[in-house]
C-alpha positions as CSV (number, residue, x, y, z in Angstrom):
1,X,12.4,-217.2,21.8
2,X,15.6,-219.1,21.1
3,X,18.9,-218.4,23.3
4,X,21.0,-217.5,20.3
5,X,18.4,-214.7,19.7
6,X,18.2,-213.3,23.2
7,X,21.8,-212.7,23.3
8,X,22.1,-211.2,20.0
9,X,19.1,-209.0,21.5
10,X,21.3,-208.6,25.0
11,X,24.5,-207.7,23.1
12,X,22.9,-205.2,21.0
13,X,21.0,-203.4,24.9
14,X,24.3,-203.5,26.1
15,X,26.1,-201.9,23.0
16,X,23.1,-199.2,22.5
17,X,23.2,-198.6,26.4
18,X,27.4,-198.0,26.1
19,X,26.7,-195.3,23.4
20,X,24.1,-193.3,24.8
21,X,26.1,-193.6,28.4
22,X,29.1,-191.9,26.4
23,X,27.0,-189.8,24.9
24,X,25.6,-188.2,27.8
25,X,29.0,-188.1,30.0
26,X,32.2,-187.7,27.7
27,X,30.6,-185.5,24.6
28,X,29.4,-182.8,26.7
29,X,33.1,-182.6,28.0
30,X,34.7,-182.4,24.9
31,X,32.7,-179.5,23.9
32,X,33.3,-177.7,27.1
33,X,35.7,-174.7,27.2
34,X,39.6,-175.5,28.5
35,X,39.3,-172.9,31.4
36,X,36.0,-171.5,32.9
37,X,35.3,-168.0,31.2
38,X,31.4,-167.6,32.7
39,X,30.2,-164.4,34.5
40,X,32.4,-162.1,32.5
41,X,30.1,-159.4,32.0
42,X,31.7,-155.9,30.8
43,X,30.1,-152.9,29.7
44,X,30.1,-151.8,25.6
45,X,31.5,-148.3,26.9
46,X,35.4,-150.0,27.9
47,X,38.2,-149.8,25.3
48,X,39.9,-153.4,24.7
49,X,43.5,-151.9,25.8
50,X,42.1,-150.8,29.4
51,X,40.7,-154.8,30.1
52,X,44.7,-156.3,30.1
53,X,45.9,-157.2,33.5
54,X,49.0,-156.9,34.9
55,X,50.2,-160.0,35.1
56,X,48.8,-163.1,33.1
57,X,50.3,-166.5,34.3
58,X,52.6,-165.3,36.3
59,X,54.1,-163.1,33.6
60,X,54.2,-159.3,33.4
61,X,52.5,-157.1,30.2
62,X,55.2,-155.5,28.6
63,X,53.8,-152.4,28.3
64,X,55.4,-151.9,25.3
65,X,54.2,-154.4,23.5
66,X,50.4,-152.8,23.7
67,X,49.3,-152.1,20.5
68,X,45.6,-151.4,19.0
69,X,44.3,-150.7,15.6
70,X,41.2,-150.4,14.0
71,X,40.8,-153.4,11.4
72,X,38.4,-154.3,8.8
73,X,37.1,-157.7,9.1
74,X,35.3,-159.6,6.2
75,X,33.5,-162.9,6.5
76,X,31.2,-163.5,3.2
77,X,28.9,-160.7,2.3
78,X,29.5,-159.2,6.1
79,X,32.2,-156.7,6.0
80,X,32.6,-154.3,9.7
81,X,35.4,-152.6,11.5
82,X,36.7,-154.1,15.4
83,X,39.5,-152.4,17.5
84,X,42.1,-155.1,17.8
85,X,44.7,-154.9,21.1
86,X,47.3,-157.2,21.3
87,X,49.8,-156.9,24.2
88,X,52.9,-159.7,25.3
89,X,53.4,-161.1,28.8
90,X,56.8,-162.8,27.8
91,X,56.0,-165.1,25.2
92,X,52.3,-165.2,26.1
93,X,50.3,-163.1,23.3
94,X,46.8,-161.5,24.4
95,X,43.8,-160.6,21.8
96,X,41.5,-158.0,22.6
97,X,38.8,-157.6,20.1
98,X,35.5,-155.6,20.3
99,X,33.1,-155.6,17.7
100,X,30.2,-152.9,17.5
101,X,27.7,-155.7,17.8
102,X,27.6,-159.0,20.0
103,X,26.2,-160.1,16.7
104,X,29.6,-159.7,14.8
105,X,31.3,-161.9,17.4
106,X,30.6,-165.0,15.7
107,X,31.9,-163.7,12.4
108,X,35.2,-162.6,14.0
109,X,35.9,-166.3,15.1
110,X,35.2,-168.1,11.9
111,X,37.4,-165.4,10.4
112,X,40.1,-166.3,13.2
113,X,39.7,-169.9,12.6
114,X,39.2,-170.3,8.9
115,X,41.5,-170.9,6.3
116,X,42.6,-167.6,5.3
117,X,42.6,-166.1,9.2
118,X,44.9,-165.5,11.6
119,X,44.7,-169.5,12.6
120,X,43.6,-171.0,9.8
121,X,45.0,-175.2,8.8
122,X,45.4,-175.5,12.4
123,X,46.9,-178.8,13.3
124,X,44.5,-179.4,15.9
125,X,41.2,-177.4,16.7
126,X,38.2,-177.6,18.3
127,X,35.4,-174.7,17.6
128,X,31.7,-174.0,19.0
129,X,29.6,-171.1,18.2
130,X,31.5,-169.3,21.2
131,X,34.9,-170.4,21.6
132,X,37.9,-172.2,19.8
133,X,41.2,-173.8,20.6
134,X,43.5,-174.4,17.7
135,X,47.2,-175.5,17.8
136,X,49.8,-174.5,14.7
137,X,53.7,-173.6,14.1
138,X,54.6,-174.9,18.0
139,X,51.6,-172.8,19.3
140,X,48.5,-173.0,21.4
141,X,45.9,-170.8,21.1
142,X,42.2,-170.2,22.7
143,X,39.4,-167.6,21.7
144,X,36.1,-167.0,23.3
145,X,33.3,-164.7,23.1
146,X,31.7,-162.2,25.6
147,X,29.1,-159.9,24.5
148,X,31.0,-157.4,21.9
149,X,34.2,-158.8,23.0
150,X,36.4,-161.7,21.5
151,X,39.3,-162.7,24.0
152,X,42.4,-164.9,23.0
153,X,45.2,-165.9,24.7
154,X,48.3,-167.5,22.4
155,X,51.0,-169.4,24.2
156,X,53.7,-172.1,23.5
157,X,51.8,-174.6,25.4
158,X,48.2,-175.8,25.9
159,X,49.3,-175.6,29.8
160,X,50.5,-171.8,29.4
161,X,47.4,-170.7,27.3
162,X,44.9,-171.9,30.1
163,X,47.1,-170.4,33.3
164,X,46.6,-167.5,31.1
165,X,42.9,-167.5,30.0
166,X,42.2,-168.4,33.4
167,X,44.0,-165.5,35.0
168,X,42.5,-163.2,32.2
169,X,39.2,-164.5,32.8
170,X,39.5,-164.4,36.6
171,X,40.8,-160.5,35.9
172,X,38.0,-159.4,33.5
173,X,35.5,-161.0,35.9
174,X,36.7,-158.1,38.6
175,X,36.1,-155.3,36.6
């Protein structure tokens, strides 16, 4: 073989090698969840307004601001009702939402996410089948999925929102 071929040949190893190398070690990590939220395992029979904690990155729940309401949500042909609980922990907003069926969890993120929803033309997003992070108006925001339940956690900073999801996570984890 001719030298100008074998390095055409090595150049093209050593490109092919560089892709699947980043493939295997930085994709996988841009597709992983800003704060761990594994071995939260809560039963169906809770209410979303007795899973808030306390405190939530180093911020107190007003308990004032608790609220919960029953709301209908549509995504396509799927129409079903989830109890909604918001509460505020100085600036940091809190999402409870439990659905009748882990099924409808999915649904209640793309309705979150898409264009019409609560975070809809997001500056900045990333979504997977079980969580999302979007960032709009000066706000940071994070959703995730646990059987019936959809957490979120809605701060002024990417750094805020995951002190919070973590302690939220760490919280429902004890319960």
């Amino acid at each position: 073989m001719n030298k100008k071929y074998m390095a055409i040949l090595a150049a093209v190893i050593i490109i092919v090698v560089a892709i699947v190398v980043a493939a295997v070690v930085i994709l996988p990590g841009l597709f992983k969840p800003p704060v761990d939220i594994s071995g939260i395992d809560l039963s169906t029979d809770m209410t979303s307004s007795t899973l808030l904690a306390s405190t939530l990155a180093g911020k107190q729940l007003d308990q004032g601001s608790v609220s919960t309401s029953n709301e209908q949500v549509t995504n396509g042909a799927r129409n079903f009702e989830v109890a909604h609980t918001t509460a505020e922990y100085d600036g940091v907003t809190v999402h409870i939402i439990k659905a009748q069926f882990s099924s409808d969890t999915a649904d209640v993120l793309d309705v979150l996410i898409n264009d019409d929803g609560w975070y809809g033309s997001a500056s900045a997003s990333t979504k997977t089948n079980d969580w999302f992070t979007a960032s709009k108006g000066g706000r940071s925001a994070f959703f995730w999925i646990s059987g019936v339940w959809v957490f979120g956690i809605d701060a002024e900073s990417d750094t805020v929102r995951n002190n919070a999801a973590s302690d939220l996570a760490q919280h429902l984890r004890t319960l």
